[in-house]
C-alpha positions, -999 to +999 in steps of 0.1 A: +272+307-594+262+272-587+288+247-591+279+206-596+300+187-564+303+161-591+324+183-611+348+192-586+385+181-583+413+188-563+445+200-581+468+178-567+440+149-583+442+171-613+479+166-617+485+129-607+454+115-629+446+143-657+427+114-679+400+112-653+397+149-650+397+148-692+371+120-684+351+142-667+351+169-691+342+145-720+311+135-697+296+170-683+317+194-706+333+212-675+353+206-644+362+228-615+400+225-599+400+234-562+436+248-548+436+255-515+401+246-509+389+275-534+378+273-568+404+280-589+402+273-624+372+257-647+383+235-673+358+233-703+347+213-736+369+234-764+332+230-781+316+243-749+343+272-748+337+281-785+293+281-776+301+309-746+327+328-767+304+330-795+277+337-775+295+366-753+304+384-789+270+383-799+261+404-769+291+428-770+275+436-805+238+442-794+254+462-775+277+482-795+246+486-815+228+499-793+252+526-783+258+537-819+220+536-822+214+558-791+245+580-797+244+583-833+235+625-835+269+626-815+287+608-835+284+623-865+289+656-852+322+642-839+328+631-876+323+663-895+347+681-869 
């Protein structure tokens, strides 16, 4: 995963000036919190958030689909037990 250096912020930044880091979300939808000198935790755009979460349930259900699809003889002898 590729992470923008301009989106990067240390936590101890984080804490004593959380309007710039909300700044910084308001202008590229995301940040990145280091601790340690590690990645730690992403903060994101609630509308950003709600555009992956949406996004990641769509898949789960081509997915499911496409196991009950695949599996469906199997299933419906499980059903009639």
């Amino acid at each position: 995963m590729l992470v923008n250096t301009q989106k990067i912020i240390s936590m101890s930044e984080a804490n004593q000036n959380f309007s710039k880091v909300a700044k910084l979300v308001d202008e590229s939808k995301s940040v990145v919190i280091m601790k340690n000198n590690k990645p730690k935790y992403v903060l994101l755009d609630f509308d950003e958030f709600s555009k992956e979460a949406s996004s990641e349930e769509e898949n789960l259900d081509k997915i499911a689909d496409k196991i009950l699809k695949e599996n469906m003889y199997a299933f419906k002898e499980l059903a009639d037990r």
